[in-house]
C-alpha positions in Angstrom: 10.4 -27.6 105.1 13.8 -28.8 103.4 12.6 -32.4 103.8 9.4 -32.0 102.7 11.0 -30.2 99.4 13.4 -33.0 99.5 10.9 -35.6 99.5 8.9 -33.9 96.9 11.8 -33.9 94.3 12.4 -37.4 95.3 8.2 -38.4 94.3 8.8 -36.4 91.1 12.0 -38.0 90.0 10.4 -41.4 90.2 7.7 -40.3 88.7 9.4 -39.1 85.7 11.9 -42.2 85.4 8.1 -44.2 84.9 6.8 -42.0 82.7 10.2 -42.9 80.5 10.3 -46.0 81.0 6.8 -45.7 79.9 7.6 -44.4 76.5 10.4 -46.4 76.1 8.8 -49.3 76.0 5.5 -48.2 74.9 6.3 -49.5 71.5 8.5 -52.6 70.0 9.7 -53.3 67.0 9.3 -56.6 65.0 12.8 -58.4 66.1 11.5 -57.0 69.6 8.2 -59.5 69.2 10.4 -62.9 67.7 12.6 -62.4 70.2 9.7 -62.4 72.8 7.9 -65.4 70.6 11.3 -67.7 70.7 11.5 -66.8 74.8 7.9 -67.6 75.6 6.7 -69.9 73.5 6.1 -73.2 75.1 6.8 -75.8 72.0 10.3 -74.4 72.6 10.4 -76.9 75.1 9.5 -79.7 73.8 12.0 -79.1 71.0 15.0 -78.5 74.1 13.7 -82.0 75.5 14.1 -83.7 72.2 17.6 -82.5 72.3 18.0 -83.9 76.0 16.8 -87.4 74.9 19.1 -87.6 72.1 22.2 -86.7 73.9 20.8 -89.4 76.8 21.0 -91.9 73.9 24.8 -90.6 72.8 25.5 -91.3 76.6 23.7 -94.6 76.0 25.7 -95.7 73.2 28.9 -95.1 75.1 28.1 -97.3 78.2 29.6 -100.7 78.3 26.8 -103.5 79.4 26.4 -104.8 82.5 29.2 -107.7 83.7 26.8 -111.1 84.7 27.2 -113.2 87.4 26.5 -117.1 87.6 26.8 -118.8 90.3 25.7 -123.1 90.7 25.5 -124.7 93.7 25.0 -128.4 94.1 25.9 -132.1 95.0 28.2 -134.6 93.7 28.3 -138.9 94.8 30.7 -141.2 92.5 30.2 -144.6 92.3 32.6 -147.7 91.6 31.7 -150.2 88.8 30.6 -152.3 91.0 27.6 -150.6 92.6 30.0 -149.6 95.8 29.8 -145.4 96.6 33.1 -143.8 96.5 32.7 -140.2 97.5 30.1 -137.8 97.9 30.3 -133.9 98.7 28.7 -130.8 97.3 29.7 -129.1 94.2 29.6 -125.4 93.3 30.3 -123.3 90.4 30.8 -119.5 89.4 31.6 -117.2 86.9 31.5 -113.9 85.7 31.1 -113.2 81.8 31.4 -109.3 80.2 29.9 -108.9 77.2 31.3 -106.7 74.5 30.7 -105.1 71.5 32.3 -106.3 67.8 35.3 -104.0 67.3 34.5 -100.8 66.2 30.7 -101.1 66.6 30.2 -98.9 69.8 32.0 -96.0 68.0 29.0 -96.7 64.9 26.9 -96.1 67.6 28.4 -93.2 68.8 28.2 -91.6 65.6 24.5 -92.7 64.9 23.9 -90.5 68.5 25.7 -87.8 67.2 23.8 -87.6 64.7 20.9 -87.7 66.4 22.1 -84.7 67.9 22.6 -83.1 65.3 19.2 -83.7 63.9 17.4 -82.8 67.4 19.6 -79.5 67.1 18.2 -78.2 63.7 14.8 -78.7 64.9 14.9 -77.0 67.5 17.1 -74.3 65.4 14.5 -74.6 62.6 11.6 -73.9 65.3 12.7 -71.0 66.7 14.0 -69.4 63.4 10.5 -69.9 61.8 8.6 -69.2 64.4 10.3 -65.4 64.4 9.9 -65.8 60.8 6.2 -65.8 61.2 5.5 -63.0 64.2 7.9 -60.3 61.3 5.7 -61.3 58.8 2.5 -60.9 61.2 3.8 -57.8 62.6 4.7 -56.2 58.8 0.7 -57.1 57.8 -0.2 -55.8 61.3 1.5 -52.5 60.6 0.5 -52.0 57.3 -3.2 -52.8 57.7 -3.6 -50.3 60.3 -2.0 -47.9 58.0 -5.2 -48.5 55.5 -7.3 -48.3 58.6 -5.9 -45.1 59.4 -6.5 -43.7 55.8 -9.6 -45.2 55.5 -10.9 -43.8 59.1 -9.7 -40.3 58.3 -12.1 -40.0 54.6 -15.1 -41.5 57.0 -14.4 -38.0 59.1 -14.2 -35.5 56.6 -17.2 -37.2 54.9 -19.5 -37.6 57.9 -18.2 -34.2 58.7 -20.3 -33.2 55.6 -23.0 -35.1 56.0 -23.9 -33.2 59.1 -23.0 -29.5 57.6 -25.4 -30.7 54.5 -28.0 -31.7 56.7 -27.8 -28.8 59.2 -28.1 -26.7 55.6 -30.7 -28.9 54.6 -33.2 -26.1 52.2 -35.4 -28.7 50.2 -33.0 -28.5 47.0 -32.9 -31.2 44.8 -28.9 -30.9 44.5 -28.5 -30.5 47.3 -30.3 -33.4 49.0 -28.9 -35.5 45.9 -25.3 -34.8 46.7 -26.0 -35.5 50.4 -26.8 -38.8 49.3 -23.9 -39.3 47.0 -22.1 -38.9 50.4 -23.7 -40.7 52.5 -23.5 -44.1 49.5 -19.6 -43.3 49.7 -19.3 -42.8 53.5 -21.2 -46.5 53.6 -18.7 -47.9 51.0 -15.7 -46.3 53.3 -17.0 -47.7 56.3 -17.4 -51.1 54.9 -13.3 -50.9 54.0 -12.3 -49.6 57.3 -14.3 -52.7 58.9 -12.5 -55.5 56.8 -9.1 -53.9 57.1 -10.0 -53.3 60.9 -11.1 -56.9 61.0 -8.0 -58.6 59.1 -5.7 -56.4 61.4 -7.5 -57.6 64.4 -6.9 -61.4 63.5 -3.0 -60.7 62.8 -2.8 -59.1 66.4 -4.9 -62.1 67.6 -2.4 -64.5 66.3 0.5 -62.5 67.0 -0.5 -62.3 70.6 -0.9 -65.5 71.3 2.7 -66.3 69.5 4.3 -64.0 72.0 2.7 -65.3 75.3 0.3 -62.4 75.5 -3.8 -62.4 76.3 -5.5 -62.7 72.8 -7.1 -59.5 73.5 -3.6 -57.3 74.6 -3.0 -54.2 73.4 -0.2 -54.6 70.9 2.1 -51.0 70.1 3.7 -51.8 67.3 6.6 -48.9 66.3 4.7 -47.3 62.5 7.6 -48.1 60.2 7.7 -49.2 56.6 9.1 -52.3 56.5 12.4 -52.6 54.8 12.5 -54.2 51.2 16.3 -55.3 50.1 17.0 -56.1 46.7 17.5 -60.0 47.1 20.1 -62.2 45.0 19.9 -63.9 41.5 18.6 -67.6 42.2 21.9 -68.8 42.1 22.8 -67.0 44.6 19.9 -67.6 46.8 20.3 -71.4 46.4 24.1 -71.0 47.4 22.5 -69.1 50.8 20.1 -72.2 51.3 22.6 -74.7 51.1 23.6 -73.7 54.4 20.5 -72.0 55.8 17.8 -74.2 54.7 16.9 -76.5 57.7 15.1 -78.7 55.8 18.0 -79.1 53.2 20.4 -79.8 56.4 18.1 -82.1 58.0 18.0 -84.8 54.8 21.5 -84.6 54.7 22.1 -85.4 57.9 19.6 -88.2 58.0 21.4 -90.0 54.9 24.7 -89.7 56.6 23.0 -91.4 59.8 21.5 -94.0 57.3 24.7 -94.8 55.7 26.6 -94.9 59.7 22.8 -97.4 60.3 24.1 -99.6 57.0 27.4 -100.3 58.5 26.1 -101.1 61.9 23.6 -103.7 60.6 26.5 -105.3 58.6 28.8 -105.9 61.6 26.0 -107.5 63.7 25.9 -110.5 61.3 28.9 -111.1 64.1 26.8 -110.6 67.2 29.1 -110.0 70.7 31.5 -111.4 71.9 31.6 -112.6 76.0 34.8 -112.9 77.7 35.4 -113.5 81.1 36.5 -116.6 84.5 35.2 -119.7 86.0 36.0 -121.3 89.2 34.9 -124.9 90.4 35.0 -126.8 93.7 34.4 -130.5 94.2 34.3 -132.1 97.5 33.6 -135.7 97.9 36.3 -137.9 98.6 38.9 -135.5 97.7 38.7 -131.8 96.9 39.0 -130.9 93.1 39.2 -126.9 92.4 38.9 -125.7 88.8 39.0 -122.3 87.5 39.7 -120.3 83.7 38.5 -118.4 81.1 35.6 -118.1 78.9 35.1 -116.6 75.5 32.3 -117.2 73.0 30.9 -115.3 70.0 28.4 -116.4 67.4 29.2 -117.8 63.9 27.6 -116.5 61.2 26.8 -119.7 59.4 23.2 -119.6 59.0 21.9 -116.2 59.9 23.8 -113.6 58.1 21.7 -110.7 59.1 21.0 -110.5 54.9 17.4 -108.8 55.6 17.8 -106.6 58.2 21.1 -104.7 56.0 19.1 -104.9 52.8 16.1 -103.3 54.8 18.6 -100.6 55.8 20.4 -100.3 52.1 16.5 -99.6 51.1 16.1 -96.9 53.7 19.5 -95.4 52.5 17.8 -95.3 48.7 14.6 -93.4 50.3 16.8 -90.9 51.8 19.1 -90.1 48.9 15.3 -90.0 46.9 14.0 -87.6 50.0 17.2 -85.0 49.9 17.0 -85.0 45.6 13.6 -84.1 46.3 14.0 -81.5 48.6 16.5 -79.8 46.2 14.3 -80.0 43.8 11.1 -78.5 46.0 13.9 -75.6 47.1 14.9 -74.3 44.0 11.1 -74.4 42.9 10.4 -72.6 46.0 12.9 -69.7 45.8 12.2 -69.4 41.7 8.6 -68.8 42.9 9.2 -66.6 45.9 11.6 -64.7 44.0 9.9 -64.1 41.0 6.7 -62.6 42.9 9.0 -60.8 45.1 11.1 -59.2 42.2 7.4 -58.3 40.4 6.4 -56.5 43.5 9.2 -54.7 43.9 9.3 -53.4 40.1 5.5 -52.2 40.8 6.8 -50.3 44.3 9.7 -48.7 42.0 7.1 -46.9 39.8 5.9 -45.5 42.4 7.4 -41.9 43.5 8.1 -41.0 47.3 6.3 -38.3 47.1 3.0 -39.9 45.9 1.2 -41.1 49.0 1.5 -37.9 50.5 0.1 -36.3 47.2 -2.7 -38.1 47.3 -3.4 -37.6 50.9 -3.1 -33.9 50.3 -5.4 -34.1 46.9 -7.9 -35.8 49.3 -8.0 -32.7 51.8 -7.7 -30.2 49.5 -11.0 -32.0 47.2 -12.6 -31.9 51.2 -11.8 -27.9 51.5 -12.9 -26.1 48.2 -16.1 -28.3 48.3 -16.6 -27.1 51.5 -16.3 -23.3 49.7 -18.8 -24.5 46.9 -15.8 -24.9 44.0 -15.7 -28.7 43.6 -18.9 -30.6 42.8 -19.8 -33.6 44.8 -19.0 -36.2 42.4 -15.2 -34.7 42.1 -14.7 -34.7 45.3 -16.3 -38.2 46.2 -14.2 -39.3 43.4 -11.4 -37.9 44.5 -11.7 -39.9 47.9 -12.3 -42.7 46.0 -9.1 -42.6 44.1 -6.8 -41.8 47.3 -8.2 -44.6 49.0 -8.3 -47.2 46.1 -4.7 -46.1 45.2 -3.5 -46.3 48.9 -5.0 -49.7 49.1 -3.3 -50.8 45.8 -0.3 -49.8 47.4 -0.5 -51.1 50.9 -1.2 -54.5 49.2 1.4 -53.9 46.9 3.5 -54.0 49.6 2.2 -56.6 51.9 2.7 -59.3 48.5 6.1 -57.6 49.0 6.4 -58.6 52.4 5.1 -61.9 52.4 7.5 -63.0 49.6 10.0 -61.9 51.3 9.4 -63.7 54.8 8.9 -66.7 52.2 12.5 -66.4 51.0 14.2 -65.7 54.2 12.7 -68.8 55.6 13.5 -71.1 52.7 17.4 -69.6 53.0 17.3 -70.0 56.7 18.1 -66.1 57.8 17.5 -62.5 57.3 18.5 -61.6 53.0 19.1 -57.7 54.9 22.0 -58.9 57.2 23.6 -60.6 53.7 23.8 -57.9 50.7 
């Protein structure tokens, strides 16, 4: 008996740790889904493998070549003046010759690697920050959509829970059968809301499945919070944050400092290398002869100064000092933009009163009750539905614009505006 009690408490002890773990993870947050996104997504990897290649090529740039070696093997006959043979013998040569680089040319190299590092480390950087970027904005417009689909769902019920009282108290009346039909026009009008909404919802939870690894058809529990709306910075201040967040901004720069590391590089190969290394000879005819020394040649620059090639690179250094004055330009445009429709939707969300939403819910129920006792007339209380749901949509997309600009301006500043007031 004991152990069957004790096995009983051990069966409903596991049972209950499921049915938390159950709950606990039943929903996640936003930061819960980028973090998934980042993990899972496969581009990631193809982002980590550019990184590998260009710190292969900083290894690269490093290694000395290969050291060559020659080796000649033949014969030798001398012969006097007057036709007579003197000697004759065979005759081999070899050598081995290093080639290295002009003096401080390996270490341009080094540092055109590095920053090809660096550029393969912002891009993947960039990726993953935008790509969590994109599942908070898609779970915000998830989350508030199914809030209008919620609303929307609960006036279908109280009106189709009227439609079916009228018709069960269906008498022949004129009125009566006229304010049936005023129903039944604004339950159609409802039900076509609810399906767009349910529809748009249904694409964000597509797309944000599939971002996170998951079938396109997953059930997605998303925790039913507002999403936060900080008060962002001037545009001064904003452009001070993306001077060290904006990838893009960091990505030009970096590329003109490579360009500048290319133009000196293409100026010291109007040298070419220079080969160093020993010889050794034997004769043997008559006599033996050894020989042996050094070698050491490099190329003059008398005729081909390498003139094309550095103006070619000089030119490239122009186009990126053009790209990265562009992309300044294209930021601060950006940010002006995102913060001025951010800033207008957050002056429209201010003259709004906490309590409203809840007020109009309960104006909404209370039109649905005293009909139901005969002291509101239909076309107050379809009007009434009309207005709560018309005001709750204004709202909702009030704050989706809200949202969207601000996932605009946290990926032009490169982080979370939240984690910086």
């Amino acid at each position: 008996m004991t152990q069957l009690l004790k096995t009983g408490f051990s069966i409903f002890g596991c049972v209950f740790i499921l049915l938390l773990a159950t709950v606990h993870v039943g929903a996640v947050t936003s930061a819960d889904l980028a973090a998934e996104a980042v993990a899972k997504n496969p581009e990631v990897q193809y982002y980590e493998a550019e990184l590998e290649a260009a710190r292969g090529g900083r290894q690269r740039a490093g290694e000395y070549a290969n050291p060559q070696l020659g080796v000649e093997w033949g014969r030798k006959a001398i012969w006097e003046a007057n036709g007579k043979k003197e000697g004759d013998g065979p005759i081999w040569r070899a050598q081995i010759m290093q080639t290295f680089d002009f003096p401080g040319r390996m270490g341009l190299r080094k540092a055109i690697a590095e920053h090809d590092i660096a550029l393969a480390e912002l891009g993947l950087a960039q990726f993953k920050t935008q790509l969590a970027n994109k599942v908070k904005a898609l779970a915000g417009e998830v989350m508030l959509l199914r809030q209008k689909e919620r609303a929307t769902q609960s006036v279908m019920d109280r009106l189709q829970a009227l439609v079916e009282v009228l018709v069960q108290r269906d008498t022949g009346n004129i009125s009566a059968k006229l304010e049936r039909r005023i129903l039944e026009a604004s339950l159609v009008t409802s039900d076509r809301t609810r399906t767009n909404t349910m529809k748009e919802a249904t694409q964000a939870t597509v797309e944000l499945n599939l971002l996170c690894g998951h079938p396109a058809d997953a059930e997605l529990k998303l925790e039913d919070t507002l999403p936060a709306f900080p008060t962002p910075p001037d545009l001064k201040g904003l452009m001070q944050l993306s001077a060290n967040g904006n990838f893009d901004l960091q990505q030009k720069r970096t590329a003109l400092a490579r360009q500048g590391i290319k133009v000196d590089l293409t100026k010291s190969e109007r040298w070419g290398n220079i080969t160093f290394g020993g010889y050794f000879t034997r004769e043997h005819h008559y006599e033996v002869d050894v020989e042996g020394g050094i070698a050491f040649s490099i190329p003059l620059p008398l005729w081909n100064k390498n003139k094309g090639n550095i103006d070619a690179e000089k030119a490239r250094q122009a186009q990126a000092e053009a790209q990265l004055l562009s992309c300044l330009r294209d930021l601060e445009g950006g940010l002006a933009t995102a913060l001025s429709g951010y800033q207008a939707e957050l002056d429209s969300l201010s003259r709004w009163r906490v309590e409203s939403e809840k007020e109009f819910q309960a104006a909404a129920e209370e039109a649905d009750h005293h009909y139901r006792l005969g002291a509101v007339p239909a076309p107050t209380y379809v009007e009434m539905q009309r207005g709560y749901l018309e005001a709750l949509d204004a709202l909702i997309q009030t704050r989706r614009n809200a949202w969207l600009h601000l996932m605009q301006l946290e990926r032009l500043t490169g982080g979370s505006l939240s984690k910086k007031q």
